[in-house]
C-alpha positions as CSV (number, residue, x, y, z in Angstrom):
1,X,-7.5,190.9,196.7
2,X,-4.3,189.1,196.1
3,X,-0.6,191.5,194.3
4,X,0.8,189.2,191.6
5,X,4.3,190.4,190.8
6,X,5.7,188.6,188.0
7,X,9.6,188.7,187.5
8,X,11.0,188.2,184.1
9,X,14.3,189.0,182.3
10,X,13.7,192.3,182.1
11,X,11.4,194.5,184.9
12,X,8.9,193.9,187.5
13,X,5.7,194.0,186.5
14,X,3.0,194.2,189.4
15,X,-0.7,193.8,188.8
16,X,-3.8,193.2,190.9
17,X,-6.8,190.5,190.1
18,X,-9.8,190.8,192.4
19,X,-11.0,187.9,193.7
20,X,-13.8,187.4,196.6
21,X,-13.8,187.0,199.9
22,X,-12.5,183.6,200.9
23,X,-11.8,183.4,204.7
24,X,-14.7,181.4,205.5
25,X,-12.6,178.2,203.6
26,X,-9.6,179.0,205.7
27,X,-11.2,176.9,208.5
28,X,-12.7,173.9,206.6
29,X,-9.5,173.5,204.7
30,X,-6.9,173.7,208.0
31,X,-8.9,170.7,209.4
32,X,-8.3,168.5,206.3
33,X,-4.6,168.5,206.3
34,X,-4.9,166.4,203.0
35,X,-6.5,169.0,201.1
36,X,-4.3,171.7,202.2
37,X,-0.7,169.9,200.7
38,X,-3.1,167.7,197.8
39,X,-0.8,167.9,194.7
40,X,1.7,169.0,194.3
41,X,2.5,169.5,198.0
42,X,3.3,172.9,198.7
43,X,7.1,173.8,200.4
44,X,6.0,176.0,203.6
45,X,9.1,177.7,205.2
46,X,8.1,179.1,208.3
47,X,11.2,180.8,209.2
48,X,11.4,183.4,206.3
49,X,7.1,183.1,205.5
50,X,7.5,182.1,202.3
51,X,5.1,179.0,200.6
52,X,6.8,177.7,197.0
53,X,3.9,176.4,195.2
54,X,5.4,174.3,192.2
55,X,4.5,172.0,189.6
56,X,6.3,168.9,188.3
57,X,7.4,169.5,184.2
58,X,7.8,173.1,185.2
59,X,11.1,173.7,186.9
60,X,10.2,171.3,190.0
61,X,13.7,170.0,190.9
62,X,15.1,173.3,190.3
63,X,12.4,175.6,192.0
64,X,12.3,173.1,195.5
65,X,16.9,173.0,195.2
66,X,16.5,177.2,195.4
67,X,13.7,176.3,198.6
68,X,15.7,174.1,200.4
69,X,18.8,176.5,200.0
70,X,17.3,179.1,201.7
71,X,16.0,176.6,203.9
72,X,19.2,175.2,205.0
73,X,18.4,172.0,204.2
74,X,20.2,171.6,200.5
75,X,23.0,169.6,201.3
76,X,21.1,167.2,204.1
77,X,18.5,166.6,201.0
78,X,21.5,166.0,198.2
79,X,22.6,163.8,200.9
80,X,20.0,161.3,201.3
81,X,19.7,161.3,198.0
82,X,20.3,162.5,194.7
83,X,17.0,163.3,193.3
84,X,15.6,166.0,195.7
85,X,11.5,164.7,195.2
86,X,12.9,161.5,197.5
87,X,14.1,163.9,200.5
88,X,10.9,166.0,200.1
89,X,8.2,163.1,200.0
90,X,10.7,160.9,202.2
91,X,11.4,163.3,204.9
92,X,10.5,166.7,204.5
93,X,6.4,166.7,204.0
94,X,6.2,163.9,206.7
95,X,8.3,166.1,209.5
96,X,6.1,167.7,212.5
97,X,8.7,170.4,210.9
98,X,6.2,170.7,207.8
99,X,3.4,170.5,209.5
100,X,3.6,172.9,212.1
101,X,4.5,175.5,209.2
102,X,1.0,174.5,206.7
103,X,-0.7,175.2,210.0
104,X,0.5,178.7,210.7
105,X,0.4,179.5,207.2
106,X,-3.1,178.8,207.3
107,X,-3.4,180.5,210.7
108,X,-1.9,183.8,209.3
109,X,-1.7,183.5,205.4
110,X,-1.7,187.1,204.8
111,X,1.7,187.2,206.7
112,X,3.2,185.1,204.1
113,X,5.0,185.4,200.9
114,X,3.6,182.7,197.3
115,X,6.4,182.2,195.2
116,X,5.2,180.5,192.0
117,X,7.4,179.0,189.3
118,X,5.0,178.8,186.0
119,X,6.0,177.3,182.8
120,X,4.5,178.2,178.9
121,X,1.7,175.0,178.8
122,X,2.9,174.6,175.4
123,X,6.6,173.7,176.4
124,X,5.2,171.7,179.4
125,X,2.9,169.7,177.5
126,X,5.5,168.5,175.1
127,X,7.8,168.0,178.5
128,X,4.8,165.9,179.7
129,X,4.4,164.2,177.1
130,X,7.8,163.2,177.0
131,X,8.1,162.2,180.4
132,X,4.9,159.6,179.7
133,X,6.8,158.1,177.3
134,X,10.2,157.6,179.3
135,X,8.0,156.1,182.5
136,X,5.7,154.0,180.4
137,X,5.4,151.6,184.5
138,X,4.0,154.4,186.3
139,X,1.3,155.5,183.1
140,X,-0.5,151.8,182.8
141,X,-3.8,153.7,182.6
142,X,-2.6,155.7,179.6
143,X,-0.5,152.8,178.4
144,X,-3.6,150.8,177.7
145,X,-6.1,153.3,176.5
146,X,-3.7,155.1,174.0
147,X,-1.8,151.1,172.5
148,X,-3.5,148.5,174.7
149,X,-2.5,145.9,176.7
150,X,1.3,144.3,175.9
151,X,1.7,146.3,172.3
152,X,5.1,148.2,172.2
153,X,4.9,151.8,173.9
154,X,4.7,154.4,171.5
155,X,2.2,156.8,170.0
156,X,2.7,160.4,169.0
157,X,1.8,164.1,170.8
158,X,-1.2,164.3,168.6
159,X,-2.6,161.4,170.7
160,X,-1.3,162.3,174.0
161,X,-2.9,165.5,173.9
162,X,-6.4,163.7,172.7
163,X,-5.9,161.6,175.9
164,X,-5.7,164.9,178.2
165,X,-8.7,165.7,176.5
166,X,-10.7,163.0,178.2
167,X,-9.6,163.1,181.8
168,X,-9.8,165.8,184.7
169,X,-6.7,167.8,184.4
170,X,-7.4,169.2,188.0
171,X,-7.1,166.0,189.6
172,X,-5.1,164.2,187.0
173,X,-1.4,163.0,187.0
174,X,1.2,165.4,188.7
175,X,3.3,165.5,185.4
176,X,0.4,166.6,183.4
177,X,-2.0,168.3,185.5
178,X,-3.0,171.8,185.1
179,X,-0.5,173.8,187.1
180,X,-2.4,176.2,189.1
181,X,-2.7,175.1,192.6
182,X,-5.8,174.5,194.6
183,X,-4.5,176.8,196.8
184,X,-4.5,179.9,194.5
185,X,-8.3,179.1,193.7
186,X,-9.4,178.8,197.6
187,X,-7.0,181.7,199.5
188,X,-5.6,185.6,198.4
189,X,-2.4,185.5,200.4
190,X,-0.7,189.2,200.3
191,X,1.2,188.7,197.7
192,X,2.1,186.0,194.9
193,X,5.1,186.3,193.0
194,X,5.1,184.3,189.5
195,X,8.9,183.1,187.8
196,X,8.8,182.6,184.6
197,X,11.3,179.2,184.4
198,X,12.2,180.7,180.9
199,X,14.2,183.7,182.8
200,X,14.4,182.3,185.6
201,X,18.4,182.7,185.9
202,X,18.4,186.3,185.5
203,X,15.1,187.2,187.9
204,X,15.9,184.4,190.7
205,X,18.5,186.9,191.9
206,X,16.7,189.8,191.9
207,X,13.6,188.0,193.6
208,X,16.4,187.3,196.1
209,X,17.1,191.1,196.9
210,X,13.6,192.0,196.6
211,X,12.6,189.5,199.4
212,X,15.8,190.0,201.6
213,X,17.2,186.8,200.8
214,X,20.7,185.7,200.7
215,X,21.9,185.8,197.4
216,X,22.6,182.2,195.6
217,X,24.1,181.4,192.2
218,X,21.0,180.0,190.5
219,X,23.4,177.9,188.4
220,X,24.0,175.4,191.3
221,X,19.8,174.1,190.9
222,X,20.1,172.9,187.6
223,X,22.1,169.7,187.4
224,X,19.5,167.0,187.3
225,X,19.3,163.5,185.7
226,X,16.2,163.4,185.0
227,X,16.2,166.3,182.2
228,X,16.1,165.0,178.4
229,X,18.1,166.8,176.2
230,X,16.7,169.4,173.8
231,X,17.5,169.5,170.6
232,X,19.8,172.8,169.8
233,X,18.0,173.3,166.3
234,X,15.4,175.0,165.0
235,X,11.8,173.9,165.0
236,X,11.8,171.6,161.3
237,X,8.2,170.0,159.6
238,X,5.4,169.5,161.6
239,X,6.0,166.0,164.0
240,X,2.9,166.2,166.5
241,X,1.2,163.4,164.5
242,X,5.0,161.0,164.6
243,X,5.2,158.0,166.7
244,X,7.9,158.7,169.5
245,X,9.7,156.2,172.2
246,X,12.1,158.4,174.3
247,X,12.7,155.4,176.3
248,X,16.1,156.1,177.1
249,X,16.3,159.6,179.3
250,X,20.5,159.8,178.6
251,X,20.7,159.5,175.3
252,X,16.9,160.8,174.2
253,X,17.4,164.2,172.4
254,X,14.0,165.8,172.1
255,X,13.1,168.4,169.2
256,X,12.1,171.8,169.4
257,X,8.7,172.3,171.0
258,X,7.1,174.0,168.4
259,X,7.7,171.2,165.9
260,X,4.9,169.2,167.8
261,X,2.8,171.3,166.8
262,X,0.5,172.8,164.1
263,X,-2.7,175.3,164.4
264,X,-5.0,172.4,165.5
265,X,-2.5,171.1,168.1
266,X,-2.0,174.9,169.7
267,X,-6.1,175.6,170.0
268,X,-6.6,172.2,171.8
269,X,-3.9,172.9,174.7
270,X,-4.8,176.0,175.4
271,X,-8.4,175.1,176.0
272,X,-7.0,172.7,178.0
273,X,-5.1,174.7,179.7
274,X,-7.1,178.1,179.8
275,X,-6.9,178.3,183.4
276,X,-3.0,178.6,183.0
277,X,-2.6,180.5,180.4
278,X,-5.2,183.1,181.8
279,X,-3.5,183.4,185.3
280,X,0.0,183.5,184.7
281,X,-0.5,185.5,181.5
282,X,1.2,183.4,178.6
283,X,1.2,184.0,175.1
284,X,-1.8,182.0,173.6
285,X,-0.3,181.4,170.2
286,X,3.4,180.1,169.8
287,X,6.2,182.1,168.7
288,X,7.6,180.7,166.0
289,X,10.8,182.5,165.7
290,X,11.7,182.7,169.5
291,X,12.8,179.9,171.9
């Protein structure tokens, strides 16, 4: 029996989901080190017995910044480079450092703290989607089976989301996969605490206090390069069936999420997403009038 407490803007919610027994795949999965940190890798911080579990399209850069703060290893990361995915694949998840803390998470998981950053599926997939189009090099798969071979890279959210459609979304791409963690479906560590990127800058402090943290500004995680700008207006006509490049990431202003979609559009990503949208308890339909 795992506690989810889910922070948001406004109170502290706390509910419990049953779940069975599971310690019999603690020992199987400890000796497959592979399976343990398969994707995304989980940040394991031994000294305050917390485990970030994170997904990329979903706060990543900011959610793994706020780790490494508390960490103390921020400013060594920023330092080898910029983007904070090269210290952590680089350095960090190859360390004896890491290591030793998967293993005595995995020794003692009920002595450790999950802090979860979870995104609406229907803002990540049109983040998703627009990051596919902007890294059209490291998609070739999708590249070919959604404008074949050598034809100019562009096709709209309409097809994007009948491509996810045809793949394992468990197993899939990092950027597009579904965003609960293997590690939620295998283990019930004490207690799993969900942030809801949304409200993140107002419940990041007070998950701070609550765990005995230092407090941080929150402001200080957000600068990244690789964030396309969002368009300040309102949702307009319907643009899920439009052909879109968003080649260049500076100057690429995306439209309201909601635009991309219409009734059709919203049924076929959350069955794609159930799992998601079940666990971390998001709306199913969109909200037209809020952000």
């Amino acid at each position: 029996m795992a506690t989810y407490k889910i922070f948001d803007a406004v109170t502290l919610r706390t509910f419990v989901t049953r779940r069975r027994k599971r310690n019999k795949s603690i020992r199987p999965i400890v000796t497959n080190l592979h399976s343990v940190t398969y994707g995304p890798q989980p940040i394991v911080d031994l000294r305050n017995k917390i485990v970030l579990l994170w997904s990329a399209k979903a706060g990543s850069v900011f959610a793994i910044k706020w780790m490494f703060k508390h960490m103390g290893l921020l400013e060594e990361a920023l330092a080898f480079h910029p983007w904070i995915h090269c210290y952590r694949m680089k350095v960090f998840c190859v360390s004896d450092r890491y290591k030793a803390a998967v293993e005595d998470f995995f020794q003692s998981p009920l002595s450790y703290r999950v802090i979860k950053f979870v995104r609406s599926p229907f803002k990540r997939a049109v983040s998703s989607y627009v990051h596919v189009l902007q890294n059209a090099e490291r998609n070739s798969d999708l590249v070919e089976t959604l404008v074949g071979a050598e034809q100019k890279f562009t096709f709209s959210f309409d097809q994007f989301v009948g491509y996810l459609g045809t793949i394992d979304l468990r197993n899939s791409d990092v950027h597009y996969r579904t965003q609960t963690h293997q590690l939620e479906r295998e283990l019930s560590p004490g207690s799993v605490f969900l942030l809801n990127l949304d409200h993140s800058m107002e419940s990041l402090p007070r998950l701070e206090s609550y765990l005995g943290l230092p407090q941080t500004d929150p402001q200080q995680y957000r600068i990244s390069s690789h964030h396309a700008t969002r368009s300040p207006s309102a949702p307009a006509q319907f643009i899920g069936d439009q052909l879109f490049e968003f080649s260049d990431r500076g100057q690429a202003s995306v439209p309201d999420y909601r635009s991309f979609y219409n009734c059709d559009l919203e049924q076929r990503v959350y069955h794609l997403y159930a799992e998601d949208f079940l666990r971390y308890g998001f709306s199913t339909v969109i909200n037209r009038r809020d952000p």
